[in-house]
N, C-alpha and C positions, 0 to 999 in steps of 0.2 A: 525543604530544598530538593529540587531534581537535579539529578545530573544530565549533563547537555552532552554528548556524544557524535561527531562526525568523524564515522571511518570510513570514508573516499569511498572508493569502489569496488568490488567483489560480484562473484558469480552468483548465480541463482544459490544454490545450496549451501555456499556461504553465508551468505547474506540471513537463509531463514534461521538457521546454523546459529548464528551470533543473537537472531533478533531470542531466540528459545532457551541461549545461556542467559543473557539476562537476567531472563525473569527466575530463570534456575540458579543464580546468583544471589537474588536479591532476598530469596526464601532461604537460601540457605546459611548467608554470611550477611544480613543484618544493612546490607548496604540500600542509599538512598535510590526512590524510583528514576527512572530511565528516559529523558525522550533524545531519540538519536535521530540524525537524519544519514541518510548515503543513498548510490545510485549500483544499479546492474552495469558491471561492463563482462560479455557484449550484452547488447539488450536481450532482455528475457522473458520467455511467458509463462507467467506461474497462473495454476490452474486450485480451484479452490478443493479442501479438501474433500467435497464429495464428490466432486465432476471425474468423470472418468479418460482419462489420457488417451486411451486405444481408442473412445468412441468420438472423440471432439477436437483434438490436436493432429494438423496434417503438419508428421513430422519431415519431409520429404521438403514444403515450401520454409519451414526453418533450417535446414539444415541448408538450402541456397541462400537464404536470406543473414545466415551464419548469427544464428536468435539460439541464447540457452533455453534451455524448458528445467523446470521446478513445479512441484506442487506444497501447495502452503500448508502452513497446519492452522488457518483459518478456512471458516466456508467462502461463500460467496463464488463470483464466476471467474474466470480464465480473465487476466488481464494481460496488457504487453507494457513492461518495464521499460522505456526507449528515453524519451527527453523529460526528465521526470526528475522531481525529489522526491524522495521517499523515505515516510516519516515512521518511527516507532514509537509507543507507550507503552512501558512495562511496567507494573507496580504489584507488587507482591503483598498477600496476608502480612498485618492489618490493617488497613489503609480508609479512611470514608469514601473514597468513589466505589472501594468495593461494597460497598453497604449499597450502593443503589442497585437497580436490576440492570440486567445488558444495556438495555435499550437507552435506559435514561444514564449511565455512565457513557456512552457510545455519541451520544448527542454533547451531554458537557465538555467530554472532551473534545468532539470535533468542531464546538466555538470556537477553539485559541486557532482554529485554523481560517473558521469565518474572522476571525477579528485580527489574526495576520494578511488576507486580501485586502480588507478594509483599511488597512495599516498602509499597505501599496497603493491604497485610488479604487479601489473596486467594490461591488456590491455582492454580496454573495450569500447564499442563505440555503437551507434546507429544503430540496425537493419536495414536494407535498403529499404527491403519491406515486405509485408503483407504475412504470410504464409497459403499459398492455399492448402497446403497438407492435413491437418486436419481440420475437423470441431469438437470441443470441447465445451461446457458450461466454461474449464476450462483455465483461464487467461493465464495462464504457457503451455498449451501446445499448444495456438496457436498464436504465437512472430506475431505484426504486425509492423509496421514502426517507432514505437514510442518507443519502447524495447528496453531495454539495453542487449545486448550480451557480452560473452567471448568463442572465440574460436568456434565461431558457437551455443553457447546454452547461451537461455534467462538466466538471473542472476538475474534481476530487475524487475519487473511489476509496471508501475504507472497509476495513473487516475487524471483526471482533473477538478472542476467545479467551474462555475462564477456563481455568484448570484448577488442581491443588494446590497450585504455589501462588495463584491470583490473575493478573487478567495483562495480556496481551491486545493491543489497536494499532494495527499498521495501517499505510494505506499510500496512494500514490494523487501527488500535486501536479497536473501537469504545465509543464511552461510551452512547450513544444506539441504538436501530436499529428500525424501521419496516419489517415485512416485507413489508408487501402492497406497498408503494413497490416493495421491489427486482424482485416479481416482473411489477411493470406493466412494466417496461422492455423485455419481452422477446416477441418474436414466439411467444404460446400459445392453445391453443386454450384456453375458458374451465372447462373441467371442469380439464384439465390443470395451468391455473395454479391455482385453488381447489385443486388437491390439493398442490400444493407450497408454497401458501401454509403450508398446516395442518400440514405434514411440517417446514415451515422453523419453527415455531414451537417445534418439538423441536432443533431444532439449530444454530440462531443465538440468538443473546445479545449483552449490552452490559455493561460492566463495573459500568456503576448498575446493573444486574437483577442481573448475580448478587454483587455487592457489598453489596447492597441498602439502597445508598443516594447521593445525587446526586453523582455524578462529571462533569467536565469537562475540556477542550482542555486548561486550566492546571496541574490537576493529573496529568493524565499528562503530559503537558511536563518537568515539576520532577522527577517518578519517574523519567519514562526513560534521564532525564542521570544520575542517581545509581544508576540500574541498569545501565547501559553502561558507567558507570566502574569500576563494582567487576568486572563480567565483562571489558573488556577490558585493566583495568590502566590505562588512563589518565585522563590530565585530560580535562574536555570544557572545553573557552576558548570565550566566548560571542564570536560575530563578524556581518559582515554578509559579504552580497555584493560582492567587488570588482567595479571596473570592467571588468575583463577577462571574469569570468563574465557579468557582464550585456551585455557583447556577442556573446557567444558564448550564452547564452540566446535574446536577443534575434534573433537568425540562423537559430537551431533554432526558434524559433517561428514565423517568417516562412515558411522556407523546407521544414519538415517537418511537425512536428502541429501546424498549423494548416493543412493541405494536406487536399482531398479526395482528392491521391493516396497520401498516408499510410494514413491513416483509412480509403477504404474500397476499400483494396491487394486484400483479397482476398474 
């Protein structure tokens, strides 16, 4: 049994806040793993945990654009949170997905996500390799091997991390996507970003573009739960927050991504 989780909406540091009790929950009080879904309000750009915030993030065009900024406590690149579901998997020591390596648990789980489009009318499947065309700060415009594509353009970005308590996989579905958005967020010079505007135009996507026709929050919601249950074999049970997560959210919010020492570490 997983438990099924949607808590609406929250900030940048909330949101990594809740996804990091979790899994600190789950190690500590015995409770079943986790896939939640929720969204950034206002839209946010979290930055992966090695990228550096001073050298990649033009905080000046978010701060007109009125965009949180968060850094993850997964790797990967700088993404923008905007028309999006955004999914979590939390599952803690002992569990069989943790018995496989990163790679091959990162892919099993991001079938129930191929097999939720398929559910909706779509084709989707794993990028095949790393794209050399672009060098970006930003997730979405540069697909590496582990990306979900349709029809040639990423749709999905995920990230992955193990710790002590077991393994964390977020990642963002998009229905919606706004490229000149993503690439205001980033410190370029203005030829540079015009040319990856026009590049990202080849290579990102929304599930309404290539579905070709209106997708939302709720219907990937209902998908994903019926496509995580057929790939992982289990029930999803729809639940909330206990009290214990939300003080233990509530502590990581305080006390870490909500910190300028978090955020801009490096």
């Amino acid at each position: 049994m997983y438990r099924f989780i949607d808590t609406g909406k929250n900030n940048g540091a909330m949101n990594m806040a809740i996804d990091e009790a979790l899994l600190i929950a789950q190690a500590n009080f015995g409770t079943p793993p986790v896939l939640r879904v929720y969204q950034f309000e206002p839209p946010t750009l979290s930055i992966g945990y090695f990228q550096s915030a001073n050298k990649e993030v033009d905080f000046e065009n978010l701060k007109i654009m009125g965009f949180d900024f968060v850094r993850r406590p997964t790797g990967g690149r700088a993404v923008l949170h905007d028309k999006e579901l955004t999914y979590s998997i939390t599952i803690a020591y002992p569990n069989k997905i943790l018995e496989m390596n990163l790679l091959d648990s990162f892919h099993f789980l991001s079938k129930g996500i191929i097999r939720a489009i398929e559910i909706m009318g779509g084709n989707a499947y794993f990028s095949q390799s790393e794209d050399k065309e672009v060098s970006s700060p930003s997730c979405f415009a540069s697909p590496t091997f582990s990306d979900i594509l349709m029809n040639g353009k990423k749709v999905v970005g995920s990230a992955q991390m193990r710790n002590k308590f077991g393994l964390l996989q977020h990642g963002s579905i998009l229905y919606k996507v706004d490229i000149e958005s993503i690439f205001k967020c980033f410190k370029l010079e203005e030829k540079q970003r015009e040319r990856l505007i026009e590049i990202g135009k080849h290579k990102i996507s929304s599930l309404s573009d290539e579905l070709r026709r209106e997708v939302g929050f709720k219907d990937i919601k209902e998908t994903l739960k019926k496509g995580m249950e057929e790939v992982l074999g289990e029930k999803m049970v729809e639940s909330n927050l206990t009290k214990e997560e939300l003080e233990i959210a509530y502590d990581l919010y305080k006390n870490k991504y909500n910190t300028l020492e978090w955020n801009f570490m490096k």
